[in-house]
N, C-alpha and C positions, 0 to 999 in steps of 0.2 A: 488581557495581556497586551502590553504597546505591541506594536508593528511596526519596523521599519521601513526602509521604502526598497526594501527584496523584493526579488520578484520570483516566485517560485513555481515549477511548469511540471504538469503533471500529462500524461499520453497514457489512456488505457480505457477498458469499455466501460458503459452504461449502459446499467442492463434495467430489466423487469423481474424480479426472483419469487417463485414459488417456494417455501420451504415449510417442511414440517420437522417438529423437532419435538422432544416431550414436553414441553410446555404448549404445543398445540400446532396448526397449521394456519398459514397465510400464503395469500396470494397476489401478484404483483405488488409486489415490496421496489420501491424506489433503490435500488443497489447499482453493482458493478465495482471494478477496482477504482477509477476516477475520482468515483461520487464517496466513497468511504474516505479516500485517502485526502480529498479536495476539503471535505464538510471539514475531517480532525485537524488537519491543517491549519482552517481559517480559523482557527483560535489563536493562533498565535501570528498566522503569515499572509500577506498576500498572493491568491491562488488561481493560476489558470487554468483552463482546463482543456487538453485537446483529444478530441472525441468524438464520436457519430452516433445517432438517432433515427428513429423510423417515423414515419407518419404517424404513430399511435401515440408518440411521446406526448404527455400533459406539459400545460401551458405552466400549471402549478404547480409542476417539477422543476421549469427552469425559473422562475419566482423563489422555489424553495433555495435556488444557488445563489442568484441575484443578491436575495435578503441579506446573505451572510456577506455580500462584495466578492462572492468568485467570477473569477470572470470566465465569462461563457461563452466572447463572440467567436471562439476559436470549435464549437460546438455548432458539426454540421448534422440538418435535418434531410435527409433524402425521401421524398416525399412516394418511393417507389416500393420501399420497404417499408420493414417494421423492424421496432426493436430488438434487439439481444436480450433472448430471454434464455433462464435457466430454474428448473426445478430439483434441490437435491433433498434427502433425510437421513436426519441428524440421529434419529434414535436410537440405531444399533450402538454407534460410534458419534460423539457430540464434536472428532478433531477430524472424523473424514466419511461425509456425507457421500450418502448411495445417490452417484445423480439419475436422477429419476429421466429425464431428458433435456439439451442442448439444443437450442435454436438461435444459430447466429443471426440471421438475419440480415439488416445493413454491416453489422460489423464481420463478416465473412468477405467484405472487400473495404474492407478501412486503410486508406493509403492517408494515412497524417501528414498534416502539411503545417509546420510553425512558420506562425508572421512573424515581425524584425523585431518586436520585444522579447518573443517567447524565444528565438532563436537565442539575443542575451543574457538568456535568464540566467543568475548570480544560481540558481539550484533548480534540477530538473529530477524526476522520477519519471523511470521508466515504465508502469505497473505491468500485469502479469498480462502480454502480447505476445507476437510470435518474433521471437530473436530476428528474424529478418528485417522486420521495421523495426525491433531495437536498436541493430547495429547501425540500420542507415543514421538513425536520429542521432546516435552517438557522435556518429562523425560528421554530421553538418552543424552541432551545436556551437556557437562563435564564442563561447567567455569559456577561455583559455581555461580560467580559474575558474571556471563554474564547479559544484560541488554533483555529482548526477549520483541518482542510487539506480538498484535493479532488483525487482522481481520476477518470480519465475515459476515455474509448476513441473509435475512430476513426465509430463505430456511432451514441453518441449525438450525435456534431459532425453527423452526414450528417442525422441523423432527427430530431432534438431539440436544432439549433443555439441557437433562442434562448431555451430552457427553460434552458440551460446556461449562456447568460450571464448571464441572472440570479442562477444559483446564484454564479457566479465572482464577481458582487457584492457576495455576501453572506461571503465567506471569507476569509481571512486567506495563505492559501498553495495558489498551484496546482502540482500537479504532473503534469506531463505529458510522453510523450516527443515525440523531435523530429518524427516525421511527422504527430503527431495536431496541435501547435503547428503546423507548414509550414500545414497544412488549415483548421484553423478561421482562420487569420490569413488566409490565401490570400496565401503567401508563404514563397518558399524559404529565406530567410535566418532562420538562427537567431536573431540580434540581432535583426533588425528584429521575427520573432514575439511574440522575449518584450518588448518595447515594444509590442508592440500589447496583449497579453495585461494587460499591466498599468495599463494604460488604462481597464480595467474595474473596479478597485477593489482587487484583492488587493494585501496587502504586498509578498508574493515570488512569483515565477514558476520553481519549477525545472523546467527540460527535459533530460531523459534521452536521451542515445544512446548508448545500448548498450554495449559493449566501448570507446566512445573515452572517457567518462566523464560528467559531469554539470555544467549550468551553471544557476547563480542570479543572477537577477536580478532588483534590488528599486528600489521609489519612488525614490529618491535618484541612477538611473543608475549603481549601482554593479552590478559581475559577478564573479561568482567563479565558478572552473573547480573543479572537482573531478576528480581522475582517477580510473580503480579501480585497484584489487588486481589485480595477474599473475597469472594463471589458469593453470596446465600443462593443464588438459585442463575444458571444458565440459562437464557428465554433460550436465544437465537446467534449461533458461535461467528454466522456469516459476516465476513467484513472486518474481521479482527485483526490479520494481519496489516491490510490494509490502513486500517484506522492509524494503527500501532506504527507502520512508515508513516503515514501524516501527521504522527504529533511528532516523531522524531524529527522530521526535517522540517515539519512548520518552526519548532522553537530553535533549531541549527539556522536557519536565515536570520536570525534576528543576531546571528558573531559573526561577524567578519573573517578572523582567524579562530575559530574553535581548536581547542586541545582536549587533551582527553577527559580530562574534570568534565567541560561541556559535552562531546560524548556521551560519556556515564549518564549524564542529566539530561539526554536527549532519549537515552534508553527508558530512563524513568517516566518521562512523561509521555512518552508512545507507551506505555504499560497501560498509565493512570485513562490515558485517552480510550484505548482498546477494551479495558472493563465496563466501562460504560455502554459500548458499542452490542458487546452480548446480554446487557439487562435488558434490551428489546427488538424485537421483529424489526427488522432492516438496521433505517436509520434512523426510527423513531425516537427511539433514546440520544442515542448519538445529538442530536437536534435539537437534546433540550439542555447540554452540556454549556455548564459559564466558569468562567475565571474561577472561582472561588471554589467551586468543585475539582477541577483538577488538581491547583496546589492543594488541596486536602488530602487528595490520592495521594499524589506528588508524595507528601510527606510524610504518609503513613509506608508507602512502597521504601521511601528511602531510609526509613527506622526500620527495616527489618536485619 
């Protein structure tokens, strides 16, 4: 798909991921929220990436970024640690993995620092960090008009609720799935979450769940559904929502003024991107994704 000359800036970790899931177990899986969200992106966008590494990181992990032209020089190694690593299993539950154990590593003192393009970048994404360095990044971001999303997890709502609304103030697109929305809303209804969610300032509220598909909802009370892609067999569910923000805001950098039509099509293709993502262990699938395969999802997700 063309690329324009967007510049789109992505903050969150890279990790090493052990998972097992009923299709089998794997071990150090190339992952993290960055790396999922950075790979679905560079389909459509140019992608930076700001991030931290340990000593253990392979040479042929920052090769696998390079190939695709993300750029990486914003991706520090501290030769003092090691990676962010995470082991969860999928088997009980294939939407929310028993994690087996968490080792931050260098990313237990990750202070990001954007240089003078990633500062103006025309679209930033926040990935799933701690609201703290969300909010700083919020507010030093220089284009006015930049477009920023945000993710989040069930950990920061518990620990760091109202560090997190502030952030949600400050952005343009939240994405979040449905249990982490029920919680901070404190309320089971989908509708009524992302009305409360939106109350806080963001344009749009997408909430994710899972296999049944994806809902937006924006200022004007309007909602749109998204379904996914038919799956024959789930490898590996890790990276999904992630993938699913990088094909949305990779294909939103290529409009300048987006309306809701592009919206809607921005939904679809972060779907079309995201099935791909659980046909295999990490990013392996993910990796082997081209043009032609996505508008094929694309357009079978949008005849539904």
């Amino acid at each position: 798909m063309k690329k324009n000359k967007s510049y789109l800036t992505v903050v969150g970790s890279i990790a090493y991921d052990d998972v097992i899931t009923l299709a089998g177990a794997k071990d150090n899986l190339f992952g993290g929220s960055s790396i999922y969200f950075s790979i679905a992106a560079s389909n459509f966008s140019n992608v930076s990436i700001v991030g931290t590494v340990g000593n253990d990181f392979k040479e042929s992990d920052f090769k696998i970024l390079s190939n695709r032209n993300i750029d990486i020089s914003n991706i520090k190694r501290v030769k003092s640690g090691n990676t962010f690593r995470w082991k969860g299993d999928y088997k009980e539950n294939s939407e929310d993995p028993n994690t087996i154990f968490t080792s931050l590593g260098v990313f237990k003192d990750f202070s990001p620092t954007l240089n003078e393009l990633q500062l103006k970048s025309s679209h930033a994404f926040l990935a799933n960090i701690s609201p703290d360095i969300q909010l700083e990044l919020a507010k030093i971001l220089k284009n006015k008009n930049a477009l920023i999303g945000l993710d989040t997890m069930n950990h920061w709502i518990l620990e760091k609720k109202n560090t997190l609304i502030e952030v949600i103030k400050k952005i343009n697109i939240l994405f979040i799935n449905k249990t982490e929305a029920c919680l901070i809303s404190n309320n089971s209804d989908i509708d009524n979450a992302g009305k409360y969610l939106l109350e806080y300032g963001p344009d749009l509220c997408i909430i994710k769940d899972g296999k049944n598909g994806s809902y937006m909802y924006s200022n004007n009370e309007e909602k749109f559904f998204c379904p996914t892609y038919n799956i024959e067999r789930v490898v590996d569910p890790t990276g999904a929502g992630d993938s699913f923000a990088g094909g949305f805001f990779g294909y939103l950098s290529n409009i300048s003024k987006p309306e809701r039509e592009d919206f809607q099509e921005a939904m679809i293709y972060g779907s079309s991107v995201a099935s791909f993502t659980i046909e295999g262990f990490g990013t392996e699938n993910l990796l082997k994704v081209n043009d032609e395969n996505i508008k094929n999802r694309f357009e079978k997700i949008k005849s539904k």
